[in-house]
N, C-alpha and C positions, 0 to 999 in steps of 0.2 A: 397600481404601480405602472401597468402596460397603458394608462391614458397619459399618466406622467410622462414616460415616455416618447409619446406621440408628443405631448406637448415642449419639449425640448426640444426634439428632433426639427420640428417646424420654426422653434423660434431661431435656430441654428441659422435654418434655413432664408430664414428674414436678415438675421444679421450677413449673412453673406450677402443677400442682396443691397444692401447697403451701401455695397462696395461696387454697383451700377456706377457710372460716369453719367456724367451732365452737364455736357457742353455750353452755353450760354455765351451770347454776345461779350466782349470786354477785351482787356489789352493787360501789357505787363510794360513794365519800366525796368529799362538795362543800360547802364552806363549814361542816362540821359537821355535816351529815343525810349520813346514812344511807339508800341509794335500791337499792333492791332490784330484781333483774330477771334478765336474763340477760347476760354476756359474754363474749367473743369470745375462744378460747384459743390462743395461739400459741405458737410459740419464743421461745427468750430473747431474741434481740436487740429483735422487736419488738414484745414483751410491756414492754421496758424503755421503748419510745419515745413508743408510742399505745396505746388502748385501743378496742374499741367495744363498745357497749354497748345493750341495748332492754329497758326495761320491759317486755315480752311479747312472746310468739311471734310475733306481728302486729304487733308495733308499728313506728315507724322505730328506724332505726337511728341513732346517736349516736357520734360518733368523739371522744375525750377525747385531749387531751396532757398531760404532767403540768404545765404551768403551768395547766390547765384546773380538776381536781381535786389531793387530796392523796393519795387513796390507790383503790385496787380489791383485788379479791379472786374468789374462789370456794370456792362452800360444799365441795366433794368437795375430798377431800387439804389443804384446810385454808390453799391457795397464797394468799398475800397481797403487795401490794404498795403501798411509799409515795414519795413524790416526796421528791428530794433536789437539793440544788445540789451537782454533783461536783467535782472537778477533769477536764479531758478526758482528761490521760494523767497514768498513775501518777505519785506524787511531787510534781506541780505545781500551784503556788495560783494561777498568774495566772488564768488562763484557767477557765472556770467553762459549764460546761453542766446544765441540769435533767432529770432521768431518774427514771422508776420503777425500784427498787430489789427485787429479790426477800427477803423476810423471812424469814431459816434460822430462827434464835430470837428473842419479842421478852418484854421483862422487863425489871427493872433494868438491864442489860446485854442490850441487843440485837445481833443480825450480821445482814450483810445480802450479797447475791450480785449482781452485776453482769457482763455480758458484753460488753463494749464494742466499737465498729464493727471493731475489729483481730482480734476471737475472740479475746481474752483474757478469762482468768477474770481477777477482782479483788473483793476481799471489804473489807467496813467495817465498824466495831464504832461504837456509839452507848452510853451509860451516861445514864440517864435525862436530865436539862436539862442536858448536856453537848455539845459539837459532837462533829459524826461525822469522824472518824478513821477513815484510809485502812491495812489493814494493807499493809506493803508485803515483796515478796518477789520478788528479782532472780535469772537463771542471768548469772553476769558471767564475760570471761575474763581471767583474771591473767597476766602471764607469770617465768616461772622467773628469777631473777635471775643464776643459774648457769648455766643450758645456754642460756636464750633462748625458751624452748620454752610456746607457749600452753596454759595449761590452764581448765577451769570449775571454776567456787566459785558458791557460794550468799550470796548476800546475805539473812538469815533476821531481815529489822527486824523481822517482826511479831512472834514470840516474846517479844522483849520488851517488846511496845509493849502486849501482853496482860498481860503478866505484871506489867507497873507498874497498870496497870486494875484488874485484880484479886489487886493486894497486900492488901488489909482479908477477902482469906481463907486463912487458915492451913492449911484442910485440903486445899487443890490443891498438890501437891509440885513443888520445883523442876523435879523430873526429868520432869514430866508436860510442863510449859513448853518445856524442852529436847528433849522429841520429835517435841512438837507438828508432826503434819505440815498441810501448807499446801492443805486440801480443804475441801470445804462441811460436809462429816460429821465432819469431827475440828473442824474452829472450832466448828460450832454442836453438838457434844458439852460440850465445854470452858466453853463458855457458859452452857448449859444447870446445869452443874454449878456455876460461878458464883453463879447463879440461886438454887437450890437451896440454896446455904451463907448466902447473907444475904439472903437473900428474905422472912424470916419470914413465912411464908405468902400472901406476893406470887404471884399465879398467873402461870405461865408458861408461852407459847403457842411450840410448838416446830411448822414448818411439815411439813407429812405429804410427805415426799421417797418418788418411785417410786422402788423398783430395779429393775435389768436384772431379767428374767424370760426363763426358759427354757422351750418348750415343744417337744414330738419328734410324730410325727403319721406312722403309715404311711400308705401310696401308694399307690396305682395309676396305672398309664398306659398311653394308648392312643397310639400314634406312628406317623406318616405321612412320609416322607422321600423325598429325593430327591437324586441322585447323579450329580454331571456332569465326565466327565473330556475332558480336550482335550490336544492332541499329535498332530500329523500322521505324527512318525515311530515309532510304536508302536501295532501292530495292534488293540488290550482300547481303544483310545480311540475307537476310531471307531463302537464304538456306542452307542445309544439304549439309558440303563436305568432300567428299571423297577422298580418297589419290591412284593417278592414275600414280605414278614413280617409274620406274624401284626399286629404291631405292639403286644402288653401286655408291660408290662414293669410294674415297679414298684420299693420301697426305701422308704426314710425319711426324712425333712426332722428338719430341728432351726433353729428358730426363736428370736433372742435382741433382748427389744427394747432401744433405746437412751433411755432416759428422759431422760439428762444432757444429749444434746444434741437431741432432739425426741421426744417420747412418741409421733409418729406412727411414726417412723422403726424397723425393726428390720434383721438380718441376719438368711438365710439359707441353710443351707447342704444340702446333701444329697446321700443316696446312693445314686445309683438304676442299677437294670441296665435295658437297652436293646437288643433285637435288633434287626439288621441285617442284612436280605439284598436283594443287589440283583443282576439277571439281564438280561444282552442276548444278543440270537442275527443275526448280522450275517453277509453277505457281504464279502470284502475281497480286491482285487488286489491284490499285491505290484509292486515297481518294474520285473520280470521279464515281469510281466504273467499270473502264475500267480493264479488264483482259490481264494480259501479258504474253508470256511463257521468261523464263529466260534460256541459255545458259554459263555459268561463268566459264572462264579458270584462275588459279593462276599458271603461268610456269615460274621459278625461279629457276638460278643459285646461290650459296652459295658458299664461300668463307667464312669459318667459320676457327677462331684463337680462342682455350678455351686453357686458362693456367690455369693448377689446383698442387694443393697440394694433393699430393699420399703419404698411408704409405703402403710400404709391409712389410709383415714377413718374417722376417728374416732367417728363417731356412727351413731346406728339400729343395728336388729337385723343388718341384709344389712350388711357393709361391705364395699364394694370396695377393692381394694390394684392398685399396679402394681409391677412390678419390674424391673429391672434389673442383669448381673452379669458374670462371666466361667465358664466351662465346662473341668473338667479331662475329657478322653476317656481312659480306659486300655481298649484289646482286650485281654481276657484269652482271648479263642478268635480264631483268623483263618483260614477258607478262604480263599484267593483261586485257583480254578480257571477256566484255558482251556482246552475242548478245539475243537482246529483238524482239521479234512478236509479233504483235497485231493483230489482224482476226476481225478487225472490216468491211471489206470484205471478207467472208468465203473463197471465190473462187481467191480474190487476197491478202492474208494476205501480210504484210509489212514488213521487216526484216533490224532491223538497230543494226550497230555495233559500238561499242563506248570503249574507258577504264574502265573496272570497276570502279576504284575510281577516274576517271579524270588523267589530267595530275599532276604530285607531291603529287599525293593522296596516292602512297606506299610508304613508308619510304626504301630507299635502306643501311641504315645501323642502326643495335637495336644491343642490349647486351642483355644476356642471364643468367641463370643458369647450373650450369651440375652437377653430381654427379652418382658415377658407382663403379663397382667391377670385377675384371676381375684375372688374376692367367700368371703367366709368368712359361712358358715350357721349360726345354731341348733340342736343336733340329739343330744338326751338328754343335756343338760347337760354337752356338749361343744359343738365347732363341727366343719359339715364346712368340705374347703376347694376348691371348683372353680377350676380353672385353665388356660389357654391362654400355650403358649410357644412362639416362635417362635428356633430355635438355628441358628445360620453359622459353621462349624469351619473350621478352615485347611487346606492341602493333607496328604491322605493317603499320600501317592506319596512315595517317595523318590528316583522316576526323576526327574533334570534334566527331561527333555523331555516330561514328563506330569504336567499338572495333574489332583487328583481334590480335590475338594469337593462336603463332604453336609452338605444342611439339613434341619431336619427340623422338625416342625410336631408337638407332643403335648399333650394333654388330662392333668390330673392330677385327678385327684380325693383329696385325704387326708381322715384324720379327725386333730383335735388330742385330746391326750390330757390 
């Protein structure tokens, strides 16, 4: 419960930072001018609600609503946005809220992208001095007339709410209409293409959409750990141990970011080996009242897979990131030796060696938590990546009456390729 814990505490920690600022090149539109400067780049939802904004580096800051201005933008990727009177939930006129609108395509036929306080996508199509139209698209369930039995259906209005829009062009086929899937890159394709067919040379601004990007990056790691078992009735628990491994290991990370739902946002994942040896030397009476001396080796290979959710900042050369995730552990090697003496003949004491927890007494795969902060570097037109993580796995043990938990503390250093 206390790694639980920790791992709240931290992702708290993450979602505040979230709320970092992100100046970027761009402008805003008020009354008809065009005012150039820097602003403020976030996620969708509240990229759709406020904006803010500063004429220069130094300057104040300015916080726009879209009843303030009619539209904003930024110069990189081409992102634009304009104010709209909506409906608040799909389908319905009553009720009417004002929102910046993200800009797929705009042209004789514009689309536009919305993500509304529910995290739902919802898309709208505009035709030049025409009103904006809502495309709509439902998961509904029907039920079977004959068994009783619920099933989903698609409710697919926009396909033709599209396809009456852009009847005055003959070269887009039905069957295109009919497959049309309900994404931000197939509307504003379709659109685009529109554009294109009775545009006569009407220019059309199509908005520069990131994709996921994949990047891999070997590893190195230096790892500090620590190993604390408890149980009164099992001799390997009563001592103190110590962490006697080298502690380099290393592997590969694989890095994917999420553009769709935050550009700061990525996954991930990696594969790293990790040595493990932990050693105690203890005295121990028995219930008899015989005296033992304990010898106890834990030498474990790690094969550790932790996939987490990373936010870095976005800006400057150094950026920092934090992360957070879950930890797969597999031992693909497992010593676990005790050896015990007893000197119940001074002159021939006895020396017998056994498994610390028997056989199938170590668990050779547990899950874990992780959570760290690390800063990605410039460095021959690559980047390195320095990192600090701190990892809280579950019990080891497969004995009832013996708990073992290992945390462990390691340094990564990769390079992105």
């Amino acid at each position: 419960m206390k790694q639980l814990y920790i791992t709240l505490t931290f992702l708290f920690i993450c979602s505040l930072s979230f709320a970092q600022k992100s100046f970027q090149p761009g402008y805003i539109v008020q009354h008809g001018d065009t005012v150039r400067g820097l602003v403020d780049y976030r996620g969708a939802m509240r990229s759709s609600v406020v904006t803010t904004f500063k004429q220069q580096e130094s300057a104040a800051e300015q916080t726009f609503t879209p009843h303030d201005i009619t539209a904003y933008g930024f110069d990189s990727g081409q992102k634009h946005f304009e104010a709209f009177d909506i409906p608040v939930t799909a389908g319905a006129d009553t009720t009417k809220e004002r929102v910046f609108l993200d800009v797929l395509v705009k042209g004789r036929a514009s689309v536009y992208y919305y993500r509304d306080s529910f995290h739902k996508d919802r898309y709208f199509l505009k035709k030049e001095a025409q009103p904006l139209i809502e495309l709509i698209y439902e998961e509904i369930k029907l039920k079977d007339l004959n068994s009783g039995k619920l099933y989903k259906a698609e409710k697919r209005d926009y396909t033709n709410t599209i396809a009456v829009a852009f009847a005055d062009c003959e070269k887009i086929r039905a069957s295109r209409y009919k497959d049309l899937m309900f994404t931000a890159s197939a509307l504003a394709d379709i659109t685009e293409a529109y554009n294109q067919c009775v545009g006569d040379g009407a220019p059309t601004q199509k908005a520069g959409r990131k994709k996921s990007k994949l990047t891999f990056a070997p590893a190195l790691t230096y790892t500090s750990s620590t190993f604390t078992l408890k149980g009164d009735e099992h001799p390997v628990s009563q001592g103190k141990y110590k962490n006697e491994s080298v502690g380099l290991g290393g592997g590969i990370t694989a890095n994917v970011t999420i553009p769709r739902l935050n550009e700061k946002l990525s996954l991930q994942a990696d594969l790293l080996y990790m040595p493990f040896r932990q050693t105690a030397s203890f005295n121990h009476r028995n219930n008899l009242g015989f005296n033992y001396a304990y010898d106890v080796v834990f030498d474990v290979d790690y094969l550790k897979v932790p996939v987490q959710l990373m936010y870095t900042y976005p800006n400057g050369r150094i950026r920092p990131y934090v992360s957070a995730g879950l930890v797969n552990n597999m031992a693909v090697q497992v010593t676990q030796q005790a050896t015990r003496t007893d000197y119940y003949d001074p002159d021939e004491p006895r020396v017998r060696e056994q498994e610390a927890f028997g056989e199938g007494g170590f668990r050779k795969r547990t899950l874990g938590i992780t959570a760290g902060a690390g800063m990605s570097i410039p460095f021959g037109g690559k980047a390195l990546l320095l990192s600090v993580r701190y990892e809280a796995n579950e019990n080891s043990s497969a004995i009832h009456s013996v708990s073992a938990k290992a945390r462990h503390v390691y340094v990564m250093l990769g390079y992105r390729l």
